[in-house]
Structures are given as structure tokens and as C-alpha cells.
C-alpha positions as a Markdown table, in Angstrom:
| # | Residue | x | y | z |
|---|---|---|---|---|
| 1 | Unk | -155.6 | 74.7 | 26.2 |
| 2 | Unk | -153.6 | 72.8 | 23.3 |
| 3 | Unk | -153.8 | 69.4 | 21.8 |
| 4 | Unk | -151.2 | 66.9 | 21.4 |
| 5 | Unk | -152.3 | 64.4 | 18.5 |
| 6 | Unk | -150.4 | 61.2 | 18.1 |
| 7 | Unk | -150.2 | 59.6 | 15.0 |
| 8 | Unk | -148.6 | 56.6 | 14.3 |
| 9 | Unk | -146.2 | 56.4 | 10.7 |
| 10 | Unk | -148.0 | 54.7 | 7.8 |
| 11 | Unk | -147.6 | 50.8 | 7.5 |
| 12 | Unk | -144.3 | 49.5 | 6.0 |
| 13 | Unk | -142.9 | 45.6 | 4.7 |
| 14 | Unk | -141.5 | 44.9 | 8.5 |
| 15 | Unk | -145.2 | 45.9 | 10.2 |
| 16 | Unk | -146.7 | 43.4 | 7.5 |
| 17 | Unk | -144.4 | 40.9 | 8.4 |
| 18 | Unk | -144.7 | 41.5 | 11.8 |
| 19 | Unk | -140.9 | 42.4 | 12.6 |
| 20 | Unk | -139.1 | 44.2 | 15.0 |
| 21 | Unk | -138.2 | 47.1 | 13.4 |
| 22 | Unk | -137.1 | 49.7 | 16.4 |
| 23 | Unk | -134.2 | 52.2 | 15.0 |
| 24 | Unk | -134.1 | 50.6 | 11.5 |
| 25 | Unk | -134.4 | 53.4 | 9.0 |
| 26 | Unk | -137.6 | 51.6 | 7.2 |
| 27 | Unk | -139.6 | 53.3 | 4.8 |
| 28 | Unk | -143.2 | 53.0 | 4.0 |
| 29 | Unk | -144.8 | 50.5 | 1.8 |
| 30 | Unk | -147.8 | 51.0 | -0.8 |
| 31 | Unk | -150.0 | 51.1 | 2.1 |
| 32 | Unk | -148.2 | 52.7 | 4.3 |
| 33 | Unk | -148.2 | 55.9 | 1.6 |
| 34 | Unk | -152.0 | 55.3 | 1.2 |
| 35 | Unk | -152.7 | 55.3 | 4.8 |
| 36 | Unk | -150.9 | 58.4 | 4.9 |
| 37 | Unk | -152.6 | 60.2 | 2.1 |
| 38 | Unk | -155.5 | 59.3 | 4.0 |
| 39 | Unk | -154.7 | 60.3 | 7.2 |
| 40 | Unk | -153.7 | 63.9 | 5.3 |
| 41 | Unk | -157.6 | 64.1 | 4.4 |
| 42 | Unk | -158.7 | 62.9 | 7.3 |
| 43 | Unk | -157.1 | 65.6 | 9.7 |
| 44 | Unk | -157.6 | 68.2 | 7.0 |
| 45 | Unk | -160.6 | 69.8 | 8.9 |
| 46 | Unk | -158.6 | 69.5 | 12.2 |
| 47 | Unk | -156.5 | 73.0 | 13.2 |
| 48 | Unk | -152.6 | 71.5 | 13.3 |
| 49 | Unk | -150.1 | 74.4 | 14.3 |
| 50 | Unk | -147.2 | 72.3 | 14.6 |
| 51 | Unk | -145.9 | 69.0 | 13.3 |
| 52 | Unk | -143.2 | 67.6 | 14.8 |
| 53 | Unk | -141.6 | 63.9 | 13.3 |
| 54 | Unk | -139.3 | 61.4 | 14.1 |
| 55 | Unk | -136.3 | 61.9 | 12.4 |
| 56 | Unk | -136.8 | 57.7 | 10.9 |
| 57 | Unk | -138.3 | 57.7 | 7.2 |
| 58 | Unk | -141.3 | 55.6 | 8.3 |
| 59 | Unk | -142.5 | 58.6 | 10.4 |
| 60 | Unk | -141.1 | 61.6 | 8.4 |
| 61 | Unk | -142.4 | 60.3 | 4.7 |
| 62 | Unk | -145.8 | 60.3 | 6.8 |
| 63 | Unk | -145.7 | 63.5 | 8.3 |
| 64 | Unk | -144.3 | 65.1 | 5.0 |
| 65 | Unk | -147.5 | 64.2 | 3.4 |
| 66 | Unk | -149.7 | 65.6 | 6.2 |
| 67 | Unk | -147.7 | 68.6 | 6.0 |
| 68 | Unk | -148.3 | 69.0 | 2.6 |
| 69 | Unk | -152.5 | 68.9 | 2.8 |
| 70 | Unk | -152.3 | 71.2 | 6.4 |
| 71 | Unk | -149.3 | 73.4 | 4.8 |
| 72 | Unk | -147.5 | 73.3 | 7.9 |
| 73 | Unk | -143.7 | 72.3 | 7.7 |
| 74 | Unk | -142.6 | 69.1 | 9.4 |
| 75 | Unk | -139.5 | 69.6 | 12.2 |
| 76 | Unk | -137.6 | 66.7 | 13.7 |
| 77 | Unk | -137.1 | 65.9 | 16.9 |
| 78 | Unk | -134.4 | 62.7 | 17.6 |
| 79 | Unk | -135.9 | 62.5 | 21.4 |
| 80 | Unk | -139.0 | 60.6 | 19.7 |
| 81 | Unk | -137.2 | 58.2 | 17.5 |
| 82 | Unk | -138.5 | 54.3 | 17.7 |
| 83 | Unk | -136.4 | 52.2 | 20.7 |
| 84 | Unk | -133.4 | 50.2 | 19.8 |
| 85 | Unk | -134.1 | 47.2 | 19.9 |
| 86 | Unk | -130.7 | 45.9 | 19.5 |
| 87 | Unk | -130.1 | 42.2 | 18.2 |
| 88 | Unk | -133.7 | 41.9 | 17.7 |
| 89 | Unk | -134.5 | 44.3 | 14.8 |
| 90 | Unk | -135.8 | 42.8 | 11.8 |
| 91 | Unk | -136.7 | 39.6 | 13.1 |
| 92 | Unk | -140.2 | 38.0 | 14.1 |
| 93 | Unk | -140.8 | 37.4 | 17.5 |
| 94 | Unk | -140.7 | 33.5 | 16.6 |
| 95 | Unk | -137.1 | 34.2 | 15.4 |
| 96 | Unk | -136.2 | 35.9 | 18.5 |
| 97 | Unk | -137.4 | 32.7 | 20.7 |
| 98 | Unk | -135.3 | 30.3 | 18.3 |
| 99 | Unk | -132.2 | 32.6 | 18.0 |
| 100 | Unk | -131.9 | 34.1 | 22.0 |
| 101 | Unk | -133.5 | 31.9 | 24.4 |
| 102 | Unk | -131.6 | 32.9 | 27.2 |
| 103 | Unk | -133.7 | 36.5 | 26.7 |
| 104 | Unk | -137.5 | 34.9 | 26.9 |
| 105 | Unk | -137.9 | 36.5 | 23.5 |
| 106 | Unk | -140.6 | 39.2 | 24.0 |
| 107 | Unk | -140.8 | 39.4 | 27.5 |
| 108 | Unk | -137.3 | 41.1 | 27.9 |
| 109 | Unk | -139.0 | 44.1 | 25.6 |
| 110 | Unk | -141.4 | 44.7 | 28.4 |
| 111 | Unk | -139.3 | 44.5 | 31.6 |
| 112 | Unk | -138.4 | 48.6 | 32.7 |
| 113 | Unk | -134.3 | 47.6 | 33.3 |
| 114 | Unk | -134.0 | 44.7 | 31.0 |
| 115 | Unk | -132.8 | 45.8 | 27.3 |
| 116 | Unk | -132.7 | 43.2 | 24.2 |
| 117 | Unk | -129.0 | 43.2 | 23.6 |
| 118 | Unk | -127.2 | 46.0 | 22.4 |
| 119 | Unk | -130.8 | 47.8 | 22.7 |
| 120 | Unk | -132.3 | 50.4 | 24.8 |
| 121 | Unk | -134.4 | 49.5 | 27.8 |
| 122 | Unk | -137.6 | 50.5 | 28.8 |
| 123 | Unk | -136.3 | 53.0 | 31.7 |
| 124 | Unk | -133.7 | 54.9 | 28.9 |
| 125 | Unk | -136.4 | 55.0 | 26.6 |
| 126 | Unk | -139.0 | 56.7 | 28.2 |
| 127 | Unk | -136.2 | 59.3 | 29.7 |
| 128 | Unk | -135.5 | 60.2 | 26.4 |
| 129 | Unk | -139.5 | 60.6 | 25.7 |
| 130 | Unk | -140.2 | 62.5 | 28.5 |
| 131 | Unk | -136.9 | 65.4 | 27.3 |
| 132 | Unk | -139.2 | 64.7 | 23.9 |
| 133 | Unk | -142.4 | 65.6 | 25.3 |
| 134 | Unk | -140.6 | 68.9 | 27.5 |
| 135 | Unk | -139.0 | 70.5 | 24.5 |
| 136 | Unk | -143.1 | 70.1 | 23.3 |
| 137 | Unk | -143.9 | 71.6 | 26.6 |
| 138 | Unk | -141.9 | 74.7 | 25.8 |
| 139 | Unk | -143.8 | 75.4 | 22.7 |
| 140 | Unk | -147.2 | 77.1 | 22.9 |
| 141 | Unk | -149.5 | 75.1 | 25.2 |
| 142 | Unk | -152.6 | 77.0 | 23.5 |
| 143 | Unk | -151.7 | 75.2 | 20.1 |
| 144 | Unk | -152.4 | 71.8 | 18.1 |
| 145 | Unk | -149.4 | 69.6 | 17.8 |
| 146 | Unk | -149.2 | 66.9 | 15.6 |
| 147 | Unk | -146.3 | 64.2 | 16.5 |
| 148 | Unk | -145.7 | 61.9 | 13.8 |
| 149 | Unk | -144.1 | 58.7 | 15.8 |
| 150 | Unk | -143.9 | 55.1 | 16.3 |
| 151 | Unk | -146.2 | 52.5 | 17.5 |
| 152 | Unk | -143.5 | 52.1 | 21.1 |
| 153 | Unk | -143.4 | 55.7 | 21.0 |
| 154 | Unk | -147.0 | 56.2 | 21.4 |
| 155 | Unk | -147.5 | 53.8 | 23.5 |
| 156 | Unk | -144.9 | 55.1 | 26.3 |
| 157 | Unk | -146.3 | 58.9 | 25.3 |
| 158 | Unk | -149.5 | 57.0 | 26.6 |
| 159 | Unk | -148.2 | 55.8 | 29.7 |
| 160 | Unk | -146.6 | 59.0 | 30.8 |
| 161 | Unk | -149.8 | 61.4 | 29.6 |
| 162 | Unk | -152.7 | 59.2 | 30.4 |
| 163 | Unk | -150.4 | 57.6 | 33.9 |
| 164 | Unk | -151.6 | 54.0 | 32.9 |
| 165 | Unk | -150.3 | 50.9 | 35.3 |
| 166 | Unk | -147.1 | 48.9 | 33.7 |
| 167 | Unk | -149.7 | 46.2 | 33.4 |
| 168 | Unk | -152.1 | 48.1 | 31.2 |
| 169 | Unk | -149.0 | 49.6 | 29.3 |
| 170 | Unk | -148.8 | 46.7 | 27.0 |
| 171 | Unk | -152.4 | 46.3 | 25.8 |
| 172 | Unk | -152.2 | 50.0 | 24.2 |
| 173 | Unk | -151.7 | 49.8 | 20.4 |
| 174 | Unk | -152.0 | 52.5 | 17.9 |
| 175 | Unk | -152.6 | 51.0 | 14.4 |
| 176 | Unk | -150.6 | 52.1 | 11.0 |
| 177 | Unk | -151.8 | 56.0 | 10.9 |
| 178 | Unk | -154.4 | 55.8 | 13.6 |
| 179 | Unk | -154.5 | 58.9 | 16.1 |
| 180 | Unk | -154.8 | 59.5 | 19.6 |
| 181 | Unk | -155.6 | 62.7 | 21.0 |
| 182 | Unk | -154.2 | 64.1 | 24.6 |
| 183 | Unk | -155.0 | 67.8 | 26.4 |
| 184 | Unk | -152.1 | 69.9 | 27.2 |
């Protein structure tokens, strides 16, 4: 049996200022980069046969730098690509409340058909992540994957692998460069 790890890109400015960032190509702060050199030693004892990225910066500058300790090389996959979050990338959730009433802000991020405008919802999202998770499928199951992702990404991944309620959904949160591990 194989292992799908999950780890979460390295912090960047728009996690410290807690924005929206969805499909906004951000790149990784000075923490970010240290997270992710430590995440490189901290997985350096753990077998990774595969690592497979996001094709955003945030996610591939991290998994570069894991791929460089484990010396495996880093292949994209769009499918796992942060959600769109239309209108509301790169503002605060505040900002979103002020600016688009009419859309309750963050509740409209959590409803399955609802999408923010000129975003993806919920239902599209985690039909792209399940193609995602079946092009991982057709890999070897007896070997270690590493996906390099995004904190909605890994969530969703959750709720399809682990089968968690809608209402549980939300209370899952991977921190900056924290891992989760599934059996596959």
C-alpha cells in the first residue's frame, strides 16, 4: 500500500495578511522559504517516490526545495491548482463584507453551487480535484507521493479521502508547510 502526503506550500505576504489569495500566482515570503527548507529536513528520513506540485509558485518554489533534499524531480499537475476565487482574491475577508454585501462575504466560499463572482464554486472545484487525485490513482499505488498544494486544496483532498460531513469540511486546516498523511 502507498501513501499520499499532503503538504501545504510555504507561507507567503497574502497568508500573513490573511488574504484571499486562490489562483493568484503568489510567491513565498522569508518564511515561507524557511518553512520550506524545513519541511525539506523534516521529510528527509521519509521514502518520497513522487512529487507532484501545483503548477502556482507558492506550491512549486516549495516542492522544488523538497525535491532538491529527497532528489526526486517535482511534476505539475494544473488539476490541483488553488480555487478561483474570482472578485475576491487579494482582499481580507473584512474587505469582502464592505465591498460585496450582496454575497455574505465568506459564507458564499462555503456553499457547494454558490461561486464568489467570476470564481469557481465548490462543486467545479472538487470535480477538478477528484480528475487530480485519478491521474494519482493511475501511478503506482505501492509508492509514496508527495503533493505539494494549497491550504483549499487539502482541505477538499480531505473531504473526498477521509469522506468528512460538509459541516466538518470547514474546520480542517493545514498550516504553512504542515503535512497530512492518507493510505492509498
Amino acid at each position: 500500500m502507498g501513501r499520499l502526503l499532503i503538504l501545504r506550500h510555504g507561507e507567503t505576504d497574502y497568508n500573513r495578511q490573511g488574504r484571499y489569495q486562490g489562483s493568484t500566482d503568489t510567491e513565498l515570503n522569508e518564511e515561507g522559504l524557511i518553512q520550506a527548507r524545513q519541511a525539506a529536513v523534516d521529510l528527509k528520513q521519509t521514502p518520497i517516490d513522487r512529487i507532484i506540485s501545483s503548477p502556482l509558485k507558492r506550491a512549486l518554489d516549495t516542492a522544488r526545495i523538497i525535491a532538491e533534499a529527497a532528489e526526486v524531480e517535482v511534476e505539475t499537475i494544473a488539476e490541483f491548482a488553488e480555487r478561483n476565487m474570482g472578485v475576491f482574491e487579494g482582499m481580507t475577508r473584512d474587505e469582502i463584507v464592505a465591498r460585496y454585501p450582496e454575497y455574505n462575504g465568506w459564507m458564499v466560499t462555503r456553499q457547494i453551487y454558490a461561486a464568489p463572482p467570476q470564481g469557481e464554486s465548490l462543486l467545479d472545484f472538487s470535480i477538478r480535484l477528484t480528475k487530480g487525485l485519478d491521474i494519482l490513482r493511475g501511478y503506482d499505488c505501492q509508492k509514496n507521493i508527495l503533493l505539494v498544494c494549497h491550504g483549499g486544496v487539502a482541505r477538499s483532498i480531505h473531504g473526498i479521502l477521509r469522506r468528512v460531513s460538509d459541516e466538518h469540511l470547514f474546520s480542517y486546516n493545514l498550516q504553512n508547510c504542515e503535512t497530512d498523511i492518507y493510505e492509498w
